[in-house]
NUVEX-640798 format. One record per residue (C-alpha): residue in one letter; x, z negated, y. Coordinates in steps of 0.02 Angstrom, whole numbers, plus 50000, padded with zeros to 5 digits. Last residue first. Layout:
% residues N
AXZY...
//
This chain:
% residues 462
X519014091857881X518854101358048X517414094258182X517894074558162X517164067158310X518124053158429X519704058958510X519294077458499X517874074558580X518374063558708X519494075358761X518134089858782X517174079058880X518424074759018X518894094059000X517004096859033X517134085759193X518684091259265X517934108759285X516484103459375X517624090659497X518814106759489X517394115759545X516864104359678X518324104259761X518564124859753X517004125459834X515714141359850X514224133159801X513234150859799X514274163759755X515874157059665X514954141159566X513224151559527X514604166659469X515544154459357X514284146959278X513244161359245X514564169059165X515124152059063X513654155858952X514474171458898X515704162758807X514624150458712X514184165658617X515754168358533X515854148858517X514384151958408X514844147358250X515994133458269X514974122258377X513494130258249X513854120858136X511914120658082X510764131558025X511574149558053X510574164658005X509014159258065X508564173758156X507424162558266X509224155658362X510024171858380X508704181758442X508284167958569X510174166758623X510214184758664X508424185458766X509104172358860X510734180658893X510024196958927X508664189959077X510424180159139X511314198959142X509764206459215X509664193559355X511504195259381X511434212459426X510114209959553X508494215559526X507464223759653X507534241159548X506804229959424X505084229759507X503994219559624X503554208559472X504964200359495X505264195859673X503594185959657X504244179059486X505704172259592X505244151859544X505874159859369X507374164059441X507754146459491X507294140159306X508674150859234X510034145659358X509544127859328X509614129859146X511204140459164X511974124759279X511384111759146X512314121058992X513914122059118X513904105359157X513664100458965X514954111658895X514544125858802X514584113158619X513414101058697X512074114558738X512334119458565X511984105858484X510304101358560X509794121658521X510404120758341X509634104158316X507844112358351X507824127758294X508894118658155X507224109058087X506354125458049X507334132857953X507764121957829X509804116957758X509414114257565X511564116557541X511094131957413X509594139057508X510724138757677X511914146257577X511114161557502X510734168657661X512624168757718X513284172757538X511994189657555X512704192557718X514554192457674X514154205557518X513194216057630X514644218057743X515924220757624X514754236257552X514554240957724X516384242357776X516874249757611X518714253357604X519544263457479X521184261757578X521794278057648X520024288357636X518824271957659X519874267257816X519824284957882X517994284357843X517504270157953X518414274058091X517864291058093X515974282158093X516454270558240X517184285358316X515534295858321X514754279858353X515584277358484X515364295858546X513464295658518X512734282058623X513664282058789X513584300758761X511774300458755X511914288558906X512914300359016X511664313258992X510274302159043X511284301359213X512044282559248X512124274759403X510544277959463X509744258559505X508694254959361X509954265759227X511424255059282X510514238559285X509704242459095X511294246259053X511924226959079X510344223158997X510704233358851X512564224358826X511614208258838X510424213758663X512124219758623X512634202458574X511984202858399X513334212958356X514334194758373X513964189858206X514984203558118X516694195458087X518374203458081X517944219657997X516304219458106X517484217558259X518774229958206X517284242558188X516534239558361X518384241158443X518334260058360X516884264458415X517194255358600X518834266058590X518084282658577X516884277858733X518684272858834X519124288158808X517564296058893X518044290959061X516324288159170X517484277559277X516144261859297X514884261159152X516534269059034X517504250259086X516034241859070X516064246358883X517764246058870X517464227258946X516094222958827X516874229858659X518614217958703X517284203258738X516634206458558X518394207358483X519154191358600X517614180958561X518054178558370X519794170458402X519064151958412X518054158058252X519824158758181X519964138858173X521664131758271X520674129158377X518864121558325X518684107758463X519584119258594X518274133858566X516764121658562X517294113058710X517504128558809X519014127258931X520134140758918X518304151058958X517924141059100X519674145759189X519424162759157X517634162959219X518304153559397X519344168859381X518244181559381X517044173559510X518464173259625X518794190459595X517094197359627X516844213359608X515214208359504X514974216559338X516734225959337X517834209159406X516594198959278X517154209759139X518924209859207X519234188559206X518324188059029X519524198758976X520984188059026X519964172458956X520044183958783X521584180958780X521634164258759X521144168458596X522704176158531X523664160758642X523004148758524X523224158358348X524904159558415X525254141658428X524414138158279X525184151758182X526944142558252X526264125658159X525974135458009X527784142557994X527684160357935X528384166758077X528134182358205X527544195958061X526544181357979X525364185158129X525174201758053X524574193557885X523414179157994X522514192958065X522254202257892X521544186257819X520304187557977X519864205757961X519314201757774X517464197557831X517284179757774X516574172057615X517814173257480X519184168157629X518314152957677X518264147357494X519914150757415X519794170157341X519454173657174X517764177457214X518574191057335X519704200357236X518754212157158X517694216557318X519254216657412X520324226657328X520854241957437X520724232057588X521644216057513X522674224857439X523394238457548X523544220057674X524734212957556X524304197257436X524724179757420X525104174257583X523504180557696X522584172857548X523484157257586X523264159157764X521574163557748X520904146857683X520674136557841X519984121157837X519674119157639X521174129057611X522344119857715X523814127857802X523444131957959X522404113457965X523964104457896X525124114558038X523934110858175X524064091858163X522424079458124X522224066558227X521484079258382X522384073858532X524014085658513X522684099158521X522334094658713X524064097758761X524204113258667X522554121358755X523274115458933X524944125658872X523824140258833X523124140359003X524724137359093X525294153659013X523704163259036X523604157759215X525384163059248X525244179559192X523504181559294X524354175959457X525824188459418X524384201259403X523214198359560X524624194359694X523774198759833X521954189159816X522354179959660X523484168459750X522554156859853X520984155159715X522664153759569X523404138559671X521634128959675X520894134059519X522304136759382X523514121559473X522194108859495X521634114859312X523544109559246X523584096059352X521964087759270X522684091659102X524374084259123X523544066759180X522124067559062X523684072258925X525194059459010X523774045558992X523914043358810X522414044558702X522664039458533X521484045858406X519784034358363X519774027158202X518434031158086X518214048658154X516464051158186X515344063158092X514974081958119X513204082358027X512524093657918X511014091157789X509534095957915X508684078557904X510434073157937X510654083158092X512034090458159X512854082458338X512324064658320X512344054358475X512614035858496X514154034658432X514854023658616X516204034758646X514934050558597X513454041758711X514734041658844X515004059058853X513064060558861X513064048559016X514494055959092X513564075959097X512234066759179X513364060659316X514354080459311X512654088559341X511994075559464X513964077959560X513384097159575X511804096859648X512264083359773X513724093159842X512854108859829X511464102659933X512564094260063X513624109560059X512284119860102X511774130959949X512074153259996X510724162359934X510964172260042X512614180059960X514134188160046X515414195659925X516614187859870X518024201859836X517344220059892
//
């Protein structure tokens, strides 16, 4: 069932053309950042990412290593991934977390200072200082005591960085890890899109995009780079049930669902796509209404035994964590006089930056194209392909995201969870309907162009 045949098919000519305008426009904006011509933040909004005062060094070796590295992922993997599926994906996580080192030796500022920092990264200290039976058992007293990212973070990250100090304590080694922790979530990325579309060169061309998010390589070593591996876990178990029926892997959603809120929370937001994905299965039969009260009740059946086992052994309180994160998170837009209304704006122009600018102008094409369909539309949703449900999710995702309000600003940072799912699209427009390994790489090449000159110019981690 690998690719497919789709008739919607571009000619090359068209694809060709399509696809160099994206990557030419794409140049312009990266040359607006070399030239500090565009602000990502907004001063009117109080937040701004500045520009470094020097630019970092640049040697050729990285573009050079870089560009081989995604020659390698996308040409070698495509030829490979057919009969040797798992030894390919062994050696694209490895070359992908290499290509993620490379580009980190760019930023001015080494991993080891950032691990280590507590105005970058606080958790290591707290991670440090106390046990996990503490911080679980103690967190409410401890937390306003805590340095500042720590004091107003879900404790699932300091408790990350304390079984990472398992391997090493050295903070240059946490940034290695730290890296190939998230590239993990490209490897789950690669089976959602293998359940959604039984397509494995879509699933890989997703796996590559993923290593490459701008936002995610701009913030690594951060722990929001790490954020999209819990909500992408709850996604494949969840399409993992949708396609075996196998109730264990219902237990585990509740139980993934719990790890994520204990790690960070934000992401929940994300099952707006998770009910368009069921919306396809119900449309077209594949679920019995049966079937979806147990899709409903078992997790949270096992989210809820999750939740008291940890309240039994460690005094616990998942909500009364939660609620003290979210009132900090309301408070603080109030406190650094960041308005509403001026980040629906910036937050959208930021964003669409921070997914990389190819991919941000193949969704808006993708989006606009099925909105020429309205005549397909209307005819009913058991004419809707998968993919238009997923994209109909997405939008309806990012929408809820944006007017919540929540997050003014920063949002590079914040939402690389959600910059994840934009490379879906992506990858299934580039698989299905331009079908080119050529022009991929050319796609490809283009947001790790933009991501290097990034990292050379703006200062995202203080």
């Amino acid at each position: 069932m690998d690719e497919p045949s789709s008739p919607d098919r571009l000619s090359p000519a068209h694809a060709f053309s399509l696809i160099l305008t994206f990557c030419v426009i794409s140049g312009i904006f990266i040359y607006l950042i070399i030239s500090k011509n565009i602000v990502l933040g907004s001063g009117g909004g109080n937040w701004v990412y500045g520009y470094l005062d020097q630019k970092a060094s640049l040697p050729l070796w990285i573009p050079a290593a870089g560009f081989s590295l995604i020659g390698m992922l996308i040409f070698l993997g495509s030829r490979m991934i057919r009969d040797h599926e798992k030894i390919t994906l062994i050696g694209c996580f490895l070359i992908a977390v290499g290509l993620q080192v490379i580009l980190q030796s760019i930023y001015p500022i080494r991993m080891d200072r950032i691990v280590s920092s507590d105005i970058a990264n606080s958790f290591y200290t707290a991670a440090l200082e106390h046990s996990p039976g503490e911080i679980l058992s103690q967190f409410s007293t401890l937390a306003p005591d805590l340095p500042l990212h720590a004091r107003t973070n879900m404790p699932g990250k300091i408790l990350l960085f304390q079984f990472l100090t398992l391997f090493s304590k050295d903070p240059q080694v946490l940034g290695y890890l730290i890296i190939a922790v998230s590239s993990l979530g490209g490897l789950l990325l690669y089976g959602i899109c293998k359940f959604l579309f039984q397509d494995r060169r879509t699933a890989l061309y997703a796996f590559v995009l993923y290593t490459l998010i701008p936002a995610k390589q701009e913030f690594l070593p951060i722990l929001n780079t790490v954020t999209p591996v819990f909500i992408l876990l709850s996604l494949y178990l969840f399409l993992a049930y949708l396609n075996t029926k196998k109730r264990r892997y219902l237990i585990l959603l509740g139980i993934s669902l719990y790890i994520l809120v204990l790690f960070e929370p934000s992401p929940l937001v994300t099952g707006i796509l998770f009910a368009g994905i069921l919306a396809h299965a119900i449309v077209h039969r594949k679920i019995t209404w049966k079937e979806i009260a147990g899709l409903v009740l078992i997790p949270l059946l096992s989210f809820a035994a999750t939740y008291l086992l940890f309240w039994w052994i460690f005094s616990f309180d998942l909500w009364q964590a939660f609620q003290h994160i979210w009132t900090d998170a309301s408070d603080f837009n109030d406190r650094e006089h960041r308005g509403y209304v001026v980040w629906l704006r910036e937050n959208v122009k930021e964003f669409f930056y921070a997914v990389g600018l190819p991919v941000g102008m193949v969704f808006v094409y993708c989006a606009f194209d099925l909105l020429a369909r309205w005549k397909e539309i209307i005819r009913g949703a058991r004419r809707w392909p998968l993919e238009w449900f997923y994209t109909c999710g997405l939008i309806l995702t990012f929408g809820a995201v944006l007017f919540l309000g929540i997050n003014r600003g920063e949002v590079t940072r914040l939402w690389i969870y959600l910059a994840v799912f934009f490379q879906v699209p992506a990858a299934l427009f580039m698989a299905r309907q331009v079908k080119s390994n050529a022009l991929f790489f050319i796609l490809a090449g283009t947001i790790l162009f933009q991501t290097m000159i990034s990292l050379q110019r703006i200062r995202f981690i203080l």
